[in-house]
C-alpha positions as CSV (number, residue, x, y, z in Angstrom):
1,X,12.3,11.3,-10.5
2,X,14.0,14.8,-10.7
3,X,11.0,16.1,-11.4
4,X,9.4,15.0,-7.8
5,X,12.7,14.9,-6.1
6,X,12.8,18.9,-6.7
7,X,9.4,19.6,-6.0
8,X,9.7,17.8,-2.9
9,X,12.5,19.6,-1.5
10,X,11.5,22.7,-2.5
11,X,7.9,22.4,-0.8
12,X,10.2,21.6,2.7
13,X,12.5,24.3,1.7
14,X,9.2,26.9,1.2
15,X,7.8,26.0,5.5
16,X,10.9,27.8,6.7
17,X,10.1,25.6,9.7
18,X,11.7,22.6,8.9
19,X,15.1,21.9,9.9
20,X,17.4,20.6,8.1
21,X,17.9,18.1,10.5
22,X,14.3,17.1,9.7
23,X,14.4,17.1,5.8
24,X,17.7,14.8,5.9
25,X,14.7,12.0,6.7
26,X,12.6,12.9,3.9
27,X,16.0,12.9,1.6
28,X,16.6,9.1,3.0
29,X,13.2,8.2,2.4
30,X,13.2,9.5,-1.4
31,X,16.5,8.1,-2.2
32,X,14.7,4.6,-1.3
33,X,12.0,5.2,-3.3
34,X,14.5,6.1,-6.4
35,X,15.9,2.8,-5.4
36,X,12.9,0.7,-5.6
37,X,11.7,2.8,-8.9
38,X,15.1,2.3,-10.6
39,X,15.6,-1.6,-9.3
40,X,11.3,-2.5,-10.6
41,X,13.0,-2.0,-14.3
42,X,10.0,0.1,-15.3
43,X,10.4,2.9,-17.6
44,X,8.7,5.6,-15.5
45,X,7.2,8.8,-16.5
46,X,7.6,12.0,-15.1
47,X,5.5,12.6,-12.5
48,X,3.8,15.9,-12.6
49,X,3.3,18.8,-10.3
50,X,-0.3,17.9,-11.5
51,X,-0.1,14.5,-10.6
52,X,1.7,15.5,-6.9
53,X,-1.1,18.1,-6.3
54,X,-3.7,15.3,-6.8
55,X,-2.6,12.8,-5.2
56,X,-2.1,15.2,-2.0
57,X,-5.8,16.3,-1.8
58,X,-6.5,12.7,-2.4
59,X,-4.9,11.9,1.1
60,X,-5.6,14.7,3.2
61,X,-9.0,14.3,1.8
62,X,-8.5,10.4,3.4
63,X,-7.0,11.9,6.6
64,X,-9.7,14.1,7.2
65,X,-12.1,12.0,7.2
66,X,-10.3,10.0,10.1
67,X,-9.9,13.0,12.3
68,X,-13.6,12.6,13.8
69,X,-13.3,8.6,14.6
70,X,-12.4,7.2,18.0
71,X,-8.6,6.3,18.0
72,X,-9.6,2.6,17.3
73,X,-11.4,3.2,14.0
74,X,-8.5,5.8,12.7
75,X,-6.3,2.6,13.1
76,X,-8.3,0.5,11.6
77,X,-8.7,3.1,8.3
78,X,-4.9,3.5,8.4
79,X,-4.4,-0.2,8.6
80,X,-7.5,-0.4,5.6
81,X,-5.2,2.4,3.6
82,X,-2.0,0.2,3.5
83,X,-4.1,-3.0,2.5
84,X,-5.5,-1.5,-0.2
85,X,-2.5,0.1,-1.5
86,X,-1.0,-0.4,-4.7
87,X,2.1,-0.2,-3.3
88,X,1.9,-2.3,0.1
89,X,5.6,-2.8,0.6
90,X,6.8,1.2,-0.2
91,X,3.8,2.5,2.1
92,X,4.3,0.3,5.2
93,X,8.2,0.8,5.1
94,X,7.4,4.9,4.6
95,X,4.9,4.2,7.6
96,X,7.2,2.5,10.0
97,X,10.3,4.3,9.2
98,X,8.1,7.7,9.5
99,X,6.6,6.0,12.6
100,X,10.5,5.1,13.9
101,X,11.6,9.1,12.8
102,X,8.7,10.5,15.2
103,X,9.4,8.5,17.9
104,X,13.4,10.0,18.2
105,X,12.7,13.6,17.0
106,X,11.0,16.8,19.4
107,X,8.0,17.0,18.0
108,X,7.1,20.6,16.1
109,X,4.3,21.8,14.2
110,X,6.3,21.8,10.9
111,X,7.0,18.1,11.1
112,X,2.9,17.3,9.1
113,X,5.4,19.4,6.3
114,X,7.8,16.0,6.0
115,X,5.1,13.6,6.9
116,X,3.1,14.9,3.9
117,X,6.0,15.0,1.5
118,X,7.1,11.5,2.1
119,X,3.6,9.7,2.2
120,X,2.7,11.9,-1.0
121,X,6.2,10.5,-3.0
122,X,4.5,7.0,-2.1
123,X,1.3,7.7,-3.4
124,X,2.5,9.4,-6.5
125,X,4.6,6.3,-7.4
126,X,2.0,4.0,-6.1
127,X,-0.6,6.1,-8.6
128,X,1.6,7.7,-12.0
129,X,-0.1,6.0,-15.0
130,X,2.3,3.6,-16.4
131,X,2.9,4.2,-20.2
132,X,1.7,1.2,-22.0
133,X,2.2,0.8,-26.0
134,X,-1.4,1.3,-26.3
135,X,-2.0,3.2,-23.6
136,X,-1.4,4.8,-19.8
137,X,-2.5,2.7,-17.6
138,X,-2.9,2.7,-13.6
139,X,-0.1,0.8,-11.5
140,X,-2.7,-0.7,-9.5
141,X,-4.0,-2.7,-12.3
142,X,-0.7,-4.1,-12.9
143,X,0.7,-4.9,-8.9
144,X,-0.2,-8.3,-7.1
């Protein structure tokens, strides 16, 4: 987790436009998700800059393809996203609490900086491959 927890902060730290007012709430968030990791009793692997990079082109490859649908529809994808997520619980708390964070702050260009950091530490813990005696294997396979 140090591994991600670094890399996180450091991409805030590197858009000199986020306060760091703002990146207290992306702390908060990624000590829950060290929480849930640690309490799950997995032995988790490092996650990767590799694995981070991918899963964020994975996403704002997803979000792009939502910026051209009526407001409607982009709900309906987003509410389609957190279905299908192997980690339901993680991503609709990171959605409600990032939902609940937007709603108090002045909104400011840099602020896509912490919504991308948080919903990427999600989907990098929703998506590491698990080790496995035999071999990695995809956390989907394993949630219910």
């Amino acid at each position: 987790m140090s591994n991600l927890t670094c890399s996180a902060l450091s991409s805030l730290s590197r858009n000199s436009g986020v306060s760091m007012e703002k990146m207290e709430f992306a702390i908060e968030l990624l000590i829950v998700c060290f929480v849930a990791m640690k309490e799950s009793g997995l032995a988790w692997p490092v996650i990767t800059e590799d694995d981070q990079e991918l899963q964020l082109q994975l996403y704002t490859t997803t979000v792009r393809l939502g910026e051209d649908l009526s407001p409607s529809r982009r709900d309906r994808l987003m509410q389609q996203y957190v279905e299908n997520h192997p980690e339901k619980n993680l991503c609709a708390y990171v959605w409600s609490e990032t939902a609940n964070w937007l709603r108090g702050i002045v909104p400011e260009d840099s602020d896509r900086y912490v919504m991308l950091v948080v919903i990427n530490l999600v989907n990098c813990i929703a998506y590491v491959p698990m080790p496995d005696p035999g071999k990695p294997v995809r956390r989907r396979e394993e949630s219910a």
